[in-house]
N, C-alpha and C positions, 0 to 999 in steps of 0.2 A: 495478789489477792484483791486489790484496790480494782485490778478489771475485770475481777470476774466475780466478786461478791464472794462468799463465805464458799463456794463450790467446794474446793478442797479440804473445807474442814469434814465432810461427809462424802465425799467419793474417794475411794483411793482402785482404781480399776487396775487387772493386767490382763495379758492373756495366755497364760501359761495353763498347760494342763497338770492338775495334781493329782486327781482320782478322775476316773472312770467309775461309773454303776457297773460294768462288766468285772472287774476286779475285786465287787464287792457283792459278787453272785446276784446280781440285780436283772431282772429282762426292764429294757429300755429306750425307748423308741427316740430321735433324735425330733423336734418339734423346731421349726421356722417361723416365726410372726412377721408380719409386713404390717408396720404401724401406718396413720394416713398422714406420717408425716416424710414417709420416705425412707426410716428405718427397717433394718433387718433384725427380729430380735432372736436368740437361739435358745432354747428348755430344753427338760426331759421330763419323757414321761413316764414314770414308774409303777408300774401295774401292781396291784396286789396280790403276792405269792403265796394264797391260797384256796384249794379244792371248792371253798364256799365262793358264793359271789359277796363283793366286796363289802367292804362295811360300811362304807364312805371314801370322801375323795378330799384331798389336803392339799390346799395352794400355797406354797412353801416361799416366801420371799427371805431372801438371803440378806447379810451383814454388805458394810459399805467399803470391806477390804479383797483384796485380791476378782476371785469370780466363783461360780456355783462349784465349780469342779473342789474346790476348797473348800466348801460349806456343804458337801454331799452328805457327810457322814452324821450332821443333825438329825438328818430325814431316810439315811438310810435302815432303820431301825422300823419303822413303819409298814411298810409294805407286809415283813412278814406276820405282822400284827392286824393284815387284815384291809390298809388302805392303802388307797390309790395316791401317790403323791406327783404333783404338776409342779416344776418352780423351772426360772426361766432366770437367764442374765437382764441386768439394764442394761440401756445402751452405753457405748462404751466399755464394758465387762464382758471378757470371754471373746465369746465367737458375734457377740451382737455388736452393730455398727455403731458409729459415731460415738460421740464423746457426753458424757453424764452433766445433769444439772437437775433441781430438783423437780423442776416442770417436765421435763423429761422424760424422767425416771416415772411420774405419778402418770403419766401418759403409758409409758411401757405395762403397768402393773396393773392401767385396766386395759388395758389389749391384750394379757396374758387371762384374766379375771373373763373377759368375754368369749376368749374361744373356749374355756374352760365350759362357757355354760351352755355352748352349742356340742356338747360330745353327748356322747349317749349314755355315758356313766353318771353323769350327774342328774341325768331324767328324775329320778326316782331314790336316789341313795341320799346322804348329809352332804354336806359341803361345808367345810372348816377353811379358816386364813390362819396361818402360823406364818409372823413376822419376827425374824430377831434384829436385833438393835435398830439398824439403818430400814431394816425391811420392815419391821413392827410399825416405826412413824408412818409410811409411805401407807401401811396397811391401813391402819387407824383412819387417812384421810383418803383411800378408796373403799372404805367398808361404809364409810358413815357415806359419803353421796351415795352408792351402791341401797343401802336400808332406806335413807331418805325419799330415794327413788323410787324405791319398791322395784327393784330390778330383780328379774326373775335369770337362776334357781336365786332366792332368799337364802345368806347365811345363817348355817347352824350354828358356829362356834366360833367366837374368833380370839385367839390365845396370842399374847404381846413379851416375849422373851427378849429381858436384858434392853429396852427401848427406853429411851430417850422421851421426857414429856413434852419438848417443844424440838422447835428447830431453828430458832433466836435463843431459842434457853440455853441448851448447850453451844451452841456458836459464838455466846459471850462467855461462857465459865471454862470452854477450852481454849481462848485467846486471851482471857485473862490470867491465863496460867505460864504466859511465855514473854516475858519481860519485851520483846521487839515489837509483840499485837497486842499490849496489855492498852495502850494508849487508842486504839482503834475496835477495842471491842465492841461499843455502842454504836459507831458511826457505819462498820463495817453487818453487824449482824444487824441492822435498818434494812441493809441492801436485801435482806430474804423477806420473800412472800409471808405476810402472818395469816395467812387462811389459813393454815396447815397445822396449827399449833393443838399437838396431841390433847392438852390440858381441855381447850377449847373443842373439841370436836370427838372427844369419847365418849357423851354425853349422847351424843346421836346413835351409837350402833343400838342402843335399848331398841326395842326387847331384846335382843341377839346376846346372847350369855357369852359372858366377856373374862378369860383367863388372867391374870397379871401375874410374869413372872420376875423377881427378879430377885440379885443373890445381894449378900451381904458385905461377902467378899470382890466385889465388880470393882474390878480397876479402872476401867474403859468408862462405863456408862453409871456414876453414884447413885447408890440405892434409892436414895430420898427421889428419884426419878420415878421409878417403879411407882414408889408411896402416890405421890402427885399423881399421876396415871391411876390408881387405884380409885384415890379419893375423888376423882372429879367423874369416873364413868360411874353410870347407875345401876342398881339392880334388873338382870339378877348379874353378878360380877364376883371372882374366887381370888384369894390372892395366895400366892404360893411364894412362898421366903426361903430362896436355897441357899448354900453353901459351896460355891463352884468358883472356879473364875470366869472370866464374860465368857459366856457364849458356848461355855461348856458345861450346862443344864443336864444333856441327855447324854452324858458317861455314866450317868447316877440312876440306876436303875428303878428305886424309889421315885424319884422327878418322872420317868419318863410313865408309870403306874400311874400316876397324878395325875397326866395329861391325856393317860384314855382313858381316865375314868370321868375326868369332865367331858369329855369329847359322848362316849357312849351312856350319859344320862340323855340322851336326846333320841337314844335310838330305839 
């Protein structure tokens, strides 16, 4: 950890496959990114499965365990509700090349974010970011350059499940929990980038109507996280308080009503 900085307390990559979209009656097209730094990165893209045209389009950034094939079934519920959903591995993760860091990763997640806005689905339909945990922070600080920028298409929604409000924040409150890094918490989470720090930089998506989810029961990611993410983004900004454990929001068919109804005041 000393040479690589807190990396590991936020990537845990593999590349096993768990689910397929075809297993889960999904049509799915297999998507390749070639970053400009020499990466491969691999998505899917999930059409929406129905007779109308779409409602919108959902750029799904995934948790910091395993790879999307594992995190499929968040977003597999969508499509037949109507949207389009894009989410892609980081590097490192799945079928994508090389190995994870958080400069990386925020690399990967606007090269996913850009070819996104050259398809022809997003012409004219919303455009939503749904991050959970690991994916939520990454989101937070490409959404906010992205608004800052005025980067066209403009996000419609951007909804933050089960996230984390910094990334020195939990970097010291999960090494302070392990008697062998409890003496290296401060010195070691110094080593990350503080640009990035969700508290500091959710502030910036305003105006873009900003969802906060997170549960009560969160073993992974403590609540008073959520809270801090709430309090520091601006209006307009909703906060939903579930009952789940991490990262398992959308089992709960209530939660998941919640998040198209924020989603579809825009439309």
């Amino acid at each position: 950890m000393l040479q690589t900085g807190c990396s590991s307390v936020f990537f845990y990559p593999d590349n096993a496959t768990y689910i397929t979209p075809d297993r889960l009656n999904l049509d799915f097209e297999d998507v390749y990114l070639d970053t400009a730094d020499g990466e491969t990165l691999h998505g899917w893209w999930l059409p929406a499965l129905t007779d109308e045209p779409a409602k919108g389009t959902i750029y799904y950034l995934h948790g910091n365990a395993q790879n999307v094939s594992a995190h499929i079934l968040n977003v597999a519920w969508l499509p037949e509700q109507g949207y389009n959903v894009f989410t892609l591995d980081y590097r490192g993760y799945g079928q994508s090349t090389g190995a994870p860091d958080i400069e990386g990763a925020l690399h990967d997640v606007e090269t996913g974010l850009r070819w996104l806005a050259h398809q022809e689905h997003t012409e004219d339909r919303p455009l939503y970011l749904l991050g959970q945990s690991l994916g939520g922070a990454l989101g937070i600080a490409l959404a906010s350059e992205w608004t800052q920028r005025n980067e066209q298409p403009a996000l419609d929604g951007i909804i933050l499940d089960g996230t984390f409000s910094g990334f020195r924040y939990i970097a010291r409150e999960k090494l302070d929990q392990f008697w062998l890094t409890w003496p290296f918490q401060y010195p070691l989470s110094w080593t990350i980038p503080d640009d990035y720090e969700g508290t500091d930089r959710i502030a910036d998506l305003s105006p873009v109507p900003v969802m906060v989810i997170h549960s009560v029961r969160d073993g992974i990611i403590p609540f008073e996280h959520g809270v801090r993410l709430y309090e520091a983004a601006e209006q307009p900004k909703e906060f939903l308080q579930t009952d789940t454990p991490h990262a398992a929001t959308f089992v709960i068919p209530a939660y998941r009503e919640a998040v198209l109804e924020f989603m579809e005041k825009g439309l």
